[in-house]
N, C-alpha and C positions, 0 to 999 in steps of 0.2 A: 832271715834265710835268703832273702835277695840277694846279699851280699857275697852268701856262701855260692848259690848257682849262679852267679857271674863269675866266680872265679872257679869254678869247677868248668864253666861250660868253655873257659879260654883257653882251657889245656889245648896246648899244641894247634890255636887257630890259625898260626899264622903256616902251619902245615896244611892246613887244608884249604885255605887258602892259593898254596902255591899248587897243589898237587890236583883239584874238584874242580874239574870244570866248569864254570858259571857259577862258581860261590859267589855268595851274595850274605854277605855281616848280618844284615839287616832279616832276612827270609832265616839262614841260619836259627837266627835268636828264637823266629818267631816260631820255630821248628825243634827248637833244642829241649829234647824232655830227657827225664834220668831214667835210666834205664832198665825199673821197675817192671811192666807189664804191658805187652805189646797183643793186642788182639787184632789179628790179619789174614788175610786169605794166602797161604804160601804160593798157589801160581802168580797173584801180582806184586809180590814180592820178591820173585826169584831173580828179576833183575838187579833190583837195588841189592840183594847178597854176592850177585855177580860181578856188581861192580865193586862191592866192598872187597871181596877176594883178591881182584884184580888189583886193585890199589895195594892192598897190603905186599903181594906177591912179587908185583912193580917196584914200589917204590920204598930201597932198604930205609930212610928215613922215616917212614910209616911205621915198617914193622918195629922199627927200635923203639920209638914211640910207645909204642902198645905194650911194650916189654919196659919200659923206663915207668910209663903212668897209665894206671890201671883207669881212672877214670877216661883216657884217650878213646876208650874203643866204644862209651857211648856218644862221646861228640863224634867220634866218625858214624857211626850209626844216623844219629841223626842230620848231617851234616849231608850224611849221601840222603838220605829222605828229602832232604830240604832242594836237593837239584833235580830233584825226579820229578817224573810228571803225575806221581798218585797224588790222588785225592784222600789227605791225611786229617782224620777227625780226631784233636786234644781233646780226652774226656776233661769235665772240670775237675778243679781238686781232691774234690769230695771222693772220686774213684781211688783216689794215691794216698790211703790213709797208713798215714807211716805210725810203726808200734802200735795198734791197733787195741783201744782199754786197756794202754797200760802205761804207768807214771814210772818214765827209767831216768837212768842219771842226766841227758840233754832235757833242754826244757823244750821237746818235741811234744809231749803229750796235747794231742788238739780235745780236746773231750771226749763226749764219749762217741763209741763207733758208728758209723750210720752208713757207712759206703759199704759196697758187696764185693770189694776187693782190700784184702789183706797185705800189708805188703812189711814184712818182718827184716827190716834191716836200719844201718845210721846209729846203733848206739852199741859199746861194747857187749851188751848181754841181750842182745834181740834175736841173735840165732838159738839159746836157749829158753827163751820167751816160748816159741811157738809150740816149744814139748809140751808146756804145762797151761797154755791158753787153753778158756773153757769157756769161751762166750763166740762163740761161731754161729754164725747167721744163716 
């Protein structure tokens, strides 16, 4: 899976690069999560969405981006986090439990459930997974 979120998180870096002020490769990485589930306070947040707006609205290279690669718009999420000054907690893995007790066609299945968040996507039939799951915590 390393291998897959380096190459997922490189979409269009060298976009953000030219266009984010104070990007930094290195904070970036250390800041680059997928964009599963964001628990936040929306007043300190409302910058970093402002600045994300901004940039898209700004700059037609961003916005074609976003419209070219879908995963684009969580490395700019993250990438605008990663220049801001909040104070940003990575819950550990265990929170981002992907397919959630269930053995699908990727060899994603980590065992059984233990995290208190769900997060139902990454394999062709994981948005039908969630109708018929019946192990909820």
């Amino acid at each position: 899976m390393s291998r897959v979120d380096q190459y997922l998180s490189s979409i269009g870096i060298d976009i953000l690069e030219k266009y984010l002020e104070n990007f930094n490769r290195e904070r970036y990485y250390d800041y680059c999560i997928n964009g599963g589930v964001y628990l936040f306070n929306p007043k300190k947040l409302n910058k970093v969405t402002n600045y994300i707006l901004h940039l898209i609205e700004t700059y037609e290279e961003i916005k074609n981006t976003l419209n070219e690669q879908g995963f684009f718009i969580q490395n700019l999420i993250s990438a605008a986090l990663s220049v801001s000054d909040l104070n940003i907690k990575i819950l550990e893995d265990k929170w981002n439990w992907l397919a959630p007790d269930i053995n699908l066609e990727w060899e994603l299945y980590c065992g059984p459930m233990h995290a208190n968040i769900y997060h139902f996507t990454g394999t062709n039939d994981s948005k039908n997974s969630i109708a018929t799951f019946d192990r909820w915590k």
